[in-house]
C-alpha positions in Angstrom: 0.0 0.0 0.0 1.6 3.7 -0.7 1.2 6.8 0.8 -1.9 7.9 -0.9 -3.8 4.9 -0.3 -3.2 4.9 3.4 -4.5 8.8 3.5 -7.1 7.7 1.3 -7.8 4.7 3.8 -7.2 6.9 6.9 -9.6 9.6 5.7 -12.4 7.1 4.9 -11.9 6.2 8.6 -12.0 10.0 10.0 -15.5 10.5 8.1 -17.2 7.5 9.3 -15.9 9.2 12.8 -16.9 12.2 12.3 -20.3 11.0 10.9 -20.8 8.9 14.5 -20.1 12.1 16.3 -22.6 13.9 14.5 -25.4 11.0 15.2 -25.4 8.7 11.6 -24.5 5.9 14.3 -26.2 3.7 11.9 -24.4 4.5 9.1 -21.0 4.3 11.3 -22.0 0.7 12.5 -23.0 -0.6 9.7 -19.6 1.2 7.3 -17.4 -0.6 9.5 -19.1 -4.0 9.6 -18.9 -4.2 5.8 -14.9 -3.0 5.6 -14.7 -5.1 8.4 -16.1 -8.3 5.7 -14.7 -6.7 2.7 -11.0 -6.1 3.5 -11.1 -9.5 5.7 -7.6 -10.1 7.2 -5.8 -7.6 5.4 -3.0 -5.3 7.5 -2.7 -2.5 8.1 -6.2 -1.4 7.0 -7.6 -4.5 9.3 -6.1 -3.0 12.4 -7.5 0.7 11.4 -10.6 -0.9 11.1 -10.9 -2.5 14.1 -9.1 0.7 16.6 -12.0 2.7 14.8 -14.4 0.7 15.7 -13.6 -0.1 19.0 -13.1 3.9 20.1 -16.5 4.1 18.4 -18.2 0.8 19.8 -19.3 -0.2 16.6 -18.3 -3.8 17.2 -20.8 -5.3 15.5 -21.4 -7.7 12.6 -24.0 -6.7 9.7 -25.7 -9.9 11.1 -26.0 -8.7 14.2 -27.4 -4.9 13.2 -29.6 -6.4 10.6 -31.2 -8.4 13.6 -32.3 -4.7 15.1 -35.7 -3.1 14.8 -35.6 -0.3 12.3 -31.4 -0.6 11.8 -31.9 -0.7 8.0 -34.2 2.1 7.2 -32.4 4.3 9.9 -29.0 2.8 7.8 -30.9 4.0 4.6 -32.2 7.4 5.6 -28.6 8.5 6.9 -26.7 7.1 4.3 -29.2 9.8 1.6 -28.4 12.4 4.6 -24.8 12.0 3.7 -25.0 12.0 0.1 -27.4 14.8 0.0 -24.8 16.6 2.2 -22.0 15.8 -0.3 -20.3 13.0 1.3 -20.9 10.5 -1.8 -18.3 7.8 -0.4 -20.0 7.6 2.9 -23.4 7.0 1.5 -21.8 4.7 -0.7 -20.6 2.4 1.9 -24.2 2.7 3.4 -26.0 2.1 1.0 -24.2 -1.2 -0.2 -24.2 -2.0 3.8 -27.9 -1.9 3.4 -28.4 -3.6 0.3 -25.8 -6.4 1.5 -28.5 -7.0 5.1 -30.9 -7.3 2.8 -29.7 -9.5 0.2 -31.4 -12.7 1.3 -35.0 -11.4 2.5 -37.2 -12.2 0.4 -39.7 -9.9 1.9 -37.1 -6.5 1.4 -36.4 -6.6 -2.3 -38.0 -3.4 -3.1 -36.2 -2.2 -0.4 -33.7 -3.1 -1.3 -34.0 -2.2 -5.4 -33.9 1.8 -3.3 -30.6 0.5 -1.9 -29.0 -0.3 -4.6 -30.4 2.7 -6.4 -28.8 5.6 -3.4 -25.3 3.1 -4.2 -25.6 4.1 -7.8 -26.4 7.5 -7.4 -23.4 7.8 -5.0 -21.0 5.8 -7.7 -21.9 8.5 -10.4 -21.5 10.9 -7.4 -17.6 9.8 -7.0 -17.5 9.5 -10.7 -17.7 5.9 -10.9 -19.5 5.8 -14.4 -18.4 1.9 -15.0 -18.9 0.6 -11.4 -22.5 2.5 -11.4 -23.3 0.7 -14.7 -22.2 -2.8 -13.8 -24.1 -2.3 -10.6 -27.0 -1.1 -12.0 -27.0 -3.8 -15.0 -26.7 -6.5 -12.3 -29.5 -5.7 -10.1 -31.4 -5.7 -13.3 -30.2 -8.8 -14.6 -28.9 -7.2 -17.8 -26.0 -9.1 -19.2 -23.0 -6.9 -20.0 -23.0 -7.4 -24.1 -27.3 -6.7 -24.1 -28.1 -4.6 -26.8 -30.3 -2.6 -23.3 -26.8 -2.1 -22.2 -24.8 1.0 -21.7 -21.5 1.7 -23.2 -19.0 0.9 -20.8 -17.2 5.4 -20.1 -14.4 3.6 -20.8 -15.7 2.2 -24.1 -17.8 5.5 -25.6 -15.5 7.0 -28.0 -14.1 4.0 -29.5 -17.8 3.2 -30.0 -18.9 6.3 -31.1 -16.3 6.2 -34.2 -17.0 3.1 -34.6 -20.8 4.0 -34.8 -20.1 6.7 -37.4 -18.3 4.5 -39.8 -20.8 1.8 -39.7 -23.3 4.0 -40.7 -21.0 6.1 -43.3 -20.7 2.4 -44.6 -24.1 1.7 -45.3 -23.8 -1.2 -42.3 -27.3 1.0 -40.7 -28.4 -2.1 -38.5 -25.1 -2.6 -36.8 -24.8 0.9 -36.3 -28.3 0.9 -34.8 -27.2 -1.5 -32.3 -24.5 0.9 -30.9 -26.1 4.0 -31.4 -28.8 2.9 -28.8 -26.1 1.9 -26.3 -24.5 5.4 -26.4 -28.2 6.9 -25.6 -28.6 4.6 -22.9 -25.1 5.5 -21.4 -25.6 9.6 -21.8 -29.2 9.2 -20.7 -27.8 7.5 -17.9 -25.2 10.5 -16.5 -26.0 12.9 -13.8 -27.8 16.2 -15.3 -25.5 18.9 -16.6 -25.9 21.1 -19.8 -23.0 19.5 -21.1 -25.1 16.1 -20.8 -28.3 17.1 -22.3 -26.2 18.4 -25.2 -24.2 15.2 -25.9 -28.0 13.6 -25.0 -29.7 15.6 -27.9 -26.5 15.0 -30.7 -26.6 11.2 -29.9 -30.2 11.5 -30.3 -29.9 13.1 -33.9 -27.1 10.4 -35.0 -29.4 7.5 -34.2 -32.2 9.5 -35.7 -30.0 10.2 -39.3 -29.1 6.5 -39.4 -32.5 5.4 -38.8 -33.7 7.4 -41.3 -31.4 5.4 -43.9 -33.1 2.4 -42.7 -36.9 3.5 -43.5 -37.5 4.0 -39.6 -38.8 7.5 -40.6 -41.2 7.6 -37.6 -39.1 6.6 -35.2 -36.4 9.3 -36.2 -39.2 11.7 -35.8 -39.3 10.9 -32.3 -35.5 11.1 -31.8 -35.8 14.5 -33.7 -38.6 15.9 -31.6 -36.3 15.1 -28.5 -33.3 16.2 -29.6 -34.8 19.5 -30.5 -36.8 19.8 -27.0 -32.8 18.8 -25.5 -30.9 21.9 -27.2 -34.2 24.6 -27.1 -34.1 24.1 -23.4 -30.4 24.6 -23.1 -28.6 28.3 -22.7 -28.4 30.2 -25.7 -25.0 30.4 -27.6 -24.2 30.5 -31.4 -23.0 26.5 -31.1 -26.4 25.7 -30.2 -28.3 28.1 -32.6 -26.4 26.0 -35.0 -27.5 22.5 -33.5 -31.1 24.0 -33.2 -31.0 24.9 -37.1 -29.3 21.4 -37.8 -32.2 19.2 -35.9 -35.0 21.5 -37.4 -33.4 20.6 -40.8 -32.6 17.5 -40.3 -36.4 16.6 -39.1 -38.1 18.3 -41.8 -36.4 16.1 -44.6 -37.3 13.2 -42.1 -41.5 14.7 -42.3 -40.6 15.1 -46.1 -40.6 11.4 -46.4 -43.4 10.8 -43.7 -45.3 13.1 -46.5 -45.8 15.8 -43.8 -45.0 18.8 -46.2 -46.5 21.7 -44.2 -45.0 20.5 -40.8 -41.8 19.8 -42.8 -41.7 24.0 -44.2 -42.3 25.2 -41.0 -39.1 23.8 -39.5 -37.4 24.8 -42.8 -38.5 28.3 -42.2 -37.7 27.6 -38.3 -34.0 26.9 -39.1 -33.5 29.4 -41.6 -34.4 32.2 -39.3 -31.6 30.5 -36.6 -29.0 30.5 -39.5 -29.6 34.3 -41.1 -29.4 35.1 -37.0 -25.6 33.4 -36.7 -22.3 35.8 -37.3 -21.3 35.0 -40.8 -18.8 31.6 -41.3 -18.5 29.2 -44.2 -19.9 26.7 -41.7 -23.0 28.7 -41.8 -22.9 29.5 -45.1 -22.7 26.1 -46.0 -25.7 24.9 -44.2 
């Protein structure tokens, strides 16, 4: 172990501490019973473990807690106290604690679907996009390769090229296959402007290469939302230009649904957002 993982591990240790202190005794029980399981006889970290817990009295096994009135939903409520508050590693460990004590009651599994729900939430809290997924696709029984799953963060640009040349190659069901993947994963990120954006151009890809395979209605969907994506985000010249593109690229979709009227009124709609831009050859172009 090196230097940063034993700050890392002693800092863990302080929070759960602190958190006691401040009343989460739940959540401090119940975070040091799982390290306790999880890092089983493993030194130094065993020893902080247990010197924590016994200047805390938090002795306990998750066996033994999950045996207490109430222990689980006080577990569950503090550990969304400490993620609301910011502290998305401590409600992570709670909320796995949780969803470990009630792994084999039959009678807790939508309980339990919440627990493992506040664990995701905290895993795209710390950033942990893959971790969150596999969780996530797990407690579903998803299998990993399932066309209903995400791109793994680590996969997404490698698939997103790969994507583009499929369907600059004609290969429009493949590239179906992975364009709906991408959505899932963006769909799936915490809400930013920057996700809604990359939310909305996914949504126009998959709607372009639909289009090339006769799915003209359900590119008019993906249109429609991809529009209602960049009209709610803040106004800029980039997406005045997106805004024009979708509106375009929806009305030669309704061209081919035979929609003429709907068609010229987007027509019209993006020509007004592209007389509006400074001038560019990009602009120009389009």
């Amino acid at each position: 172990m090196d230097d940063k993982q034993a700050a890392a591990w002693r800092d863990l240790l302080e929070g759960i501490a602190a958190a006691h202190h401040q009343g989460a005794t739940a959540l401090s029980r119940a975070g040091l019973a799982a390290l306790r399981e999880q890092t089983g006889d493993d030194e130094p970290v065993r020893s902080w473990i247990e010197q924590t817990a016994g200047q805390l009295g938090c002795e306990d096994s998750l066996q033994a807690l999950v045996a207490q009135e109430g222990f689980v939903a006080g577990l569950f409520e503090q550990s969304r106290q400490a993620l609301a508050a910011g502290d998305a590693q401590l409600g992570q460990i709670g909320f796995a604690a949780a969803a470990a004590m009630t792994q084999q009651d039959p009678q807790s599994q939508t309980a339990r679907g919440w627990m493992i729900l506040g664990q995701v939430a905290s895993l795209l809290a710390l950033q942990a996009t893959d971790a969150a997924r596999d969780l996530a696709l797990s407690s579903l029984g998803i299998a990993d390769d399932s066309p209903e799953a995400p791109i793994r963060e680590s996969e997404v640009a490698q698939a997103f090229e790969q994507a583009v040349k499929l369907s600059e190659s004609g290969q429009h069901a493949e590239a179906e296959a992975l364009w709906h993947r991408l959505q899932l994963w963006y769909d799936a990120l915490p809400d930013s402007d920057t996700v809604r954006a990359n939310c909305a151009l996914g949504r126009m890809n998959r709607a372009n290469n639909l289009q090339c395979l006769g799915a003209h209605e359900a590119a008019e969907a993906l249109n429609s939302e991809a529009q209602s994506l960049l009209d709610a985000l803040p106004d800029s010249d980039t997406v005045r230009l997106h805004r024009a593109r979708v509106r375009t690229n929806r009305a030669i979709n309704l061209d081919s649904l035979g929609a003429h009227e709907a068609a010229e009124a987007l027509y019209s709609e993006a020509q007004s957002l592209l007389d509006a831009l400074p001038d560019s050859d990009t602009v120009r172009l389009h």
